[in-house]
N, C-alpha and C positions, 0 to 999 in steps of 0.2 A: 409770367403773366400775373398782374395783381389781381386780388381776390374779386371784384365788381366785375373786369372785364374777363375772368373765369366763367362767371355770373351770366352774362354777354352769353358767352361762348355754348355755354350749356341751355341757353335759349335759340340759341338758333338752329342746335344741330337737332334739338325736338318738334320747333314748330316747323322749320323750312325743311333741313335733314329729314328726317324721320317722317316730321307732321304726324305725330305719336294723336289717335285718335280716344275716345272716351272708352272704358270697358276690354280696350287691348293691352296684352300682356306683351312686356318689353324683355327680349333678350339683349344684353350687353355684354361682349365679348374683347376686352382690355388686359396687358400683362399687369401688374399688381402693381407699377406705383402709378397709373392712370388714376388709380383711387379718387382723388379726391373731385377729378372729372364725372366719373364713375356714381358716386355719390348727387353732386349737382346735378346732373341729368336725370337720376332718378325724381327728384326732388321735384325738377319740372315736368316730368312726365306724370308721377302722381298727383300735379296739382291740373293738371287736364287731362283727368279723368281715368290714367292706366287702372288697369284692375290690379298687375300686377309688377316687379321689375324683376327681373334674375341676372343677376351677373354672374360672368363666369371668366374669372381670370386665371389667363393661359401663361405660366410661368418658362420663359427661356431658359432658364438656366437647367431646369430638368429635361426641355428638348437636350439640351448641349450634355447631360450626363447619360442621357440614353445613345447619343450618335458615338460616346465614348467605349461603352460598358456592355450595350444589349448586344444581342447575336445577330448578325447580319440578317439573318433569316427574319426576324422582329419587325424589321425596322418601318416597312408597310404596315402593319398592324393598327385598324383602328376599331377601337372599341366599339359593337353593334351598339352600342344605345347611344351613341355621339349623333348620329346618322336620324336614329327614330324620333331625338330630340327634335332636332331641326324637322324633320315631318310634321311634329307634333305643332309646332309652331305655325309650320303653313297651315295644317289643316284647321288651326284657330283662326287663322289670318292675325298674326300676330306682329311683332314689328323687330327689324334685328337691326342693332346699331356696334359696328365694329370698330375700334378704337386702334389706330398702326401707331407705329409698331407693334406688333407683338412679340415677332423675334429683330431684336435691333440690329442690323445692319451689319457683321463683321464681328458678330457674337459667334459664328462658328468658324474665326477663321482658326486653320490645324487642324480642324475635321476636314480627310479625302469629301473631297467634294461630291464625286459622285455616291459615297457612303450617305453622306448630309440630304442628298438628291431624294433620296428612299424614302425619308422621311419628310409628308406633306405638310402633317401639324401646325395652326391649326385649321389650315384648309380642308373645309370636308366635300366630299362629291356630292353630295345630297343638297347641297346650298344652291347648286346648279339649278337642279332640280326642282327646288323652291321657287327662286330667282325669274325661273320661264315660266312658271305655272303662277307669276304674280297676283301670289295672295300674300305676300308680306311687303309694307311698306318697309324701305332699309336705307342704312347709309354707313358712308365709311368717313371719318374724323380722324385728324392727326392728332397726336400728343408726345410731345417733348422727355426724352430719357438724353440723361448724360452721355450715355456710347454716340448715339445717333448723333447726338450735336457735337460730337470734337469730330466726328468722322465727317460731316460739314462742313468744321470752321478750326480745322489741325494747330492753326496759327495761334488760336485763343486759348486760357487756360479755362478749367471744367466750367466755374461758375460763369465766365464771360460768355463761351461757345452757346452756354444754356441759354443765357441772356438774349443773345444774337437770334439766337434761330426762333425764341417766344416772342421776341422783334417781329422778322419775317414772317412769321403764322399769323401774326397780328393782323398784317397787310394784307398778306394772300388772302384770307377769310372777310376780308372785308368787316373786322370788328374796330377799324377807327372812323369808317363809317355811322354817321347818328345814325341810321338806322340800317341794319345791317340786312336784316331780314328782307327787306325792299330795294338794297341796293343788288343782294343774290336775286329778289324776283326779275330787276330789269337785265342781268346776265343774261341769266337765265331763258328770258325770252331773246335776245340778240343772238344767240347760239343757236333758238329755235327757228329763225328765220335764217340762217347762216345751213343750215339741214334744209329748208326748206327751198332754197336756191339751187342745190346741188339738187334735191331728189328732180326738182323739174327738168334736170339736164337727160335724165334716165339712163345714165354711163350703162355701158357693160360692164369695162374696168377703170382701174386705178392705175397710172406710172408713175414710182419714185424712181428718179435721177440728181445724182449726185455724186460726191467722193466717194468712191468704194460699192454704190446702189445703184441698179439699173434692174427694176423689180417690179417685175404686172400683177396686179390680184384684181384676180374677177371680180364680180357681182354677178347677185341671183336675178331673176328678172323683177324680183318686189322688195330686193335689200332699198333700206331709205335710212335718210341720214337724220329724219326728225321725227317724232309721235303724234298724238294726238297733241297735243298740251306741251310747253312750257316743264323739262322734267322727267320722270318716267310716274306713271298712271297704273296703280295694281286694278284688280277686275272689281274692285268694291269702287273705283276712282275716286281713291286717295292718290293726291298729285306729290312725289316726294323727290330729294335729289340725292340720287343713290352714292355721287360722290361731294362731301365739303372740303376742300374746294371741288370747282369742275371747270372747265376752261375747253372742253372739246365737246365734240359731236363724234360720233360712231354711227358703224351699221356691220354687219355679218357678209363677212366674203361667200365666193364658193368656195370650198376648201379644196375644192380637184383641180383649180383653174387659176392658181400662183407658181410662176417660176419667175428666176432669174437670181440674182446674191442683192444681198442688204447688209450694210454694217452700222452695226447700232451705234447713234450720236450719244450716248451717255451710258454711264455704267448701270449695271442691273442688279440689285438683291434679288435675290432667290431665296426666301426665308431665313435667311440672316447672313450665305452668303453672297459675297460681294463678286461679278463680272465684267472682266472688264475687257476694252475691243471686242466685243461682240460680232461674230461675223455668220452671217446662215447664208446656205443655197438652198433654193427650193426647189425640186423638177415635181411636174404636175399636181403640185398641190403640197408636197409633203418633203420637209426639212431632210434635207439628204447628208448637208455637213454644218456643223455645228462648231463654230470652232474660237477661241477665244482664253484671258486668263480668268480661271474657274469655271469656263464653261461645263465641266465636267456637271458641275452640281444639276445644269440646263439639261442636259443630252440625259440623266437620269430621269429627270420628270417627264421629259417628251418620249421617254420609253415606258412610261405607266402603260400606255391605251392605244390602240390604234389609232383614233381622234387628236391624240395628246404633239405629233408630229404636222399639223396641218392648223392652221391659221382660224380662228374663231371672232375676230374681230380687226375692222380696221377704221380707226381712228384720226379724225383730224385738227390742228391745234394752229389758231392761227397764235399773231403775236401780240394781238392787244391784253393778251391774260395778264395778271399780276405778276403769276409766280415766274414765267419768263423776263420780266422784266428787272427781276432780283439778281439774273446774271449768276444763278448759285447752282451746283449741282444738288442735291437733296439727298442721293443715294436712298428713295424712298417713292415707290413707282405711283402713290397714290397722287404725290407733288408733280416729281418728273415726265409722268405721261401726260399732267396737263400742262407743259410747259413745251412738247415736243410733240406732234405727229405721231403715231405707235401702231403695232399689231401687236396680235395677244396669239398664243399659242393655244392648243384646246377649245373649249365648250363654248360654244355662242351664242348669244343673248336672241331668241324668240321672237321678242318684241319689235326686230329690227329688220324684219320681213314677213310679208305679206302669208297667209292662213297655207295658200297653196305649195309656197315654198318651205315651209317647214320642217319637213321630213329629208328634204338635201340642206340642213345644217348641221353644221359639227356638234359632234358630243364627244365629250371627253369627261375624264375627273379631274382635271387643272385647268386653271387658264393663268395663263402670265402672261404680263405685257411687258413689249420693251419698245424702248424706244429709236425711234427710226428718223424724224423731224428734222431740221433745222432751217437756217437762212439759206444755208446752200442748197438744199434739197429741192427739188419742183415738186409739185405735184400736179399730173394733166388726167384729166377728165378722158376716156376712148370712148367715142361713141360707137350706138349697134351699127352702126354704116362704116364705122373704121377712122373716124375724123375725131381729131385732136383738141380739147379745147383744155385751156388752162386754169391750174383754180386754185395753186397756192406758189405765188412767186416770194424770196427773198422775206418767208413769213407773211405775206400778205394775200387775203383773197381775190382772188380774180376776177369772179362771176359776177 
């Protein structure tokens, strides 16, 4: 990416991303050669009005010497003031901007997986926790590392893979758009109203059908697919988009009220690593077999927590996105989930049912998405009455 449209890049993900407000203090959390990203967004953060930026860059390759070296016993271990930090953030209402990878994709392959699984780093539980009590406006932004981009584009050598995939980012993000920031507000709202057609249908549940899928997940009686606004809205209403790109809509299952088997349409990172055919059963609610190449590293994280085996989110992607339209794997779920249909494992976003239902939604200390989507796949609407209606055929909406 040339240095202007860096430029670009680091203006969108603070005014739209983030919408970094006057007098709030910005966490940025990047592995170390995001740098120069890292720096540019500061830059534009402090010229509207941050009090403060802190970055904090989380180095992989010391994940990968501790999954080598520390004692099994370790390997959960997270430092008490990781957790107080990000408190301390919320209770500023401050603003977190996260920067993927952070561990890139296939950096631990030769770590036993389920050893690798142990270790969440840098995901913290407490971010959960923030996340549903929104008081921090937040986003998550991609940036390009040479691992990631040959694990995309094998065929290419280092410099070209780089090339190729700061290509595709370009696209996806909407920065050859003149104005890019306006071209995400009109997504933005097309997604909003794309929520707002399914909430008025008031499913119980969800059925995916497809090759290998034939999978029901409930709904809470006040799960909805859209917010107030265009976005997600913290309690100060600052309007931000918690993912650059974003191409789906979501809402919170019940997490007692999924069975049936799903097999994942694309491979899965799990902190750097790689899964691939992915296959789960769920009886009433909760992942029973897990099974797949590397799954291993899966079945460790969904053994953190009680929560951690049981569905926290379920997600829909039609096909007009960008990044689907690349026809590329990304091996990188911030890209991948909004190119595919998904559920997420673990904690579930608050914001995504009604005050009364709260208390019957998952909590866990992970959440991971994978993906479930494609052309093949349907997805049909159940209504409370038991009738069927449909609402994502061959990639396209129904409703």
């Amino acid at each position: 990416m040339d240095g202007q449209t860096l430029e670009r890049y680091a203006k969108l993900i603070v005014a739209v991303g983030a919408n970094v407000q006057a007098g709030q203090t910005v966490w940025i959390v990047a592995e170390p050669r995001a740098a120069p990203l890292v720096r540019l967004v500061a830059a534009e953060a402090y010229a509207r009005g941050a009090r403060f930026v802190d970055p904090w860059y989380f180095d992989p390759l010391i994940k990968r010497i501790r999954l080598e070296r520390a004692a099994e016993d370790t390997l959960d271990f997270v430092p008490s003031w990781y957790g107080r930090r990000l408190r301390s953030l919320g209770e500023e209402h401050g603003v977190r901007i996260s920067i993927t990878p952070q561990v890139p994709p296939g950096l631990l392959d030769g770590i036993d997986p389920e050893r690798a699984g142990r270790d969440g780093l840098p995901a913290q539980r407490e971010s959960f926790e923030v996340i549903n009590a929104r008081t921090t406006n937040w986003t998550v932004v991609p940036w390009v590392v040479p691992e990631w981009a040959r694990l995309v584009h094998p065929a290419l050598d280092n410099d070209a893979a780089v090339a190729k995939l700061w290509e595709q980012l370009v696209y996806i993000l909407r920065l050859d758009e003149e104005d890019p920031a306006a071209a995400w507000q009109a997504r933005l709202e097309e997604l909003h109203q794309a929520g707002r057609r399914i909430d008025a249908m008031r499913f119980d549940a969800l059925r995916f059908e497809g090759p290998g899928t034939d999978l029901t997940v409930g709904l809470l009686p006040t799960s909805r697919f859209s917010s107030e606004t265009p976005g997600m809205q913290t309690v100060d209403g600052i309007v931000h988009a918690p993912n650059l790109p974003t191409e789906e809509i979501s809402s919170t299952p019940d997490p007692h009220r999924v069975d049936g088997v799903v097999a994942a349409t694309k491979p899965l990172d799990v902190s750097g690593t790689v899964v691939r055919d992915l296959r789960v059963r769920f009886e009433g609610g909760r992942a029973v077999e897990i099974e797949g190449d590397g799954a291993g590293a899966l079945r460790a994280r969904v053994a953190r927590d009680e929560g951690a085996a049981r569905l926290g989110e379920v997600a829909l992607v039609d096909d007009e996105g960008r990044i689907g339209k690349t026809d590329t794997v990304f091996f990188n779920t911030l890209l991948d989930e909004n190119a595919a249909s998904h559920l997420a494992f673990g904690n579930a976003y608050a914001i995504s049912v009604g005050a009364e239902d709260r208390d019957r939604i998952n909590t866990s200390a992970i959440h991971i998405d994978f993906m479930v989507g494609s052309d093949d796949v349907g997805v049909t609407g159940v209504t409370r009455d038991g009738g069927e209606v449909p609402v994502l055929r061959g990639g396209r909406w129904q409703l």
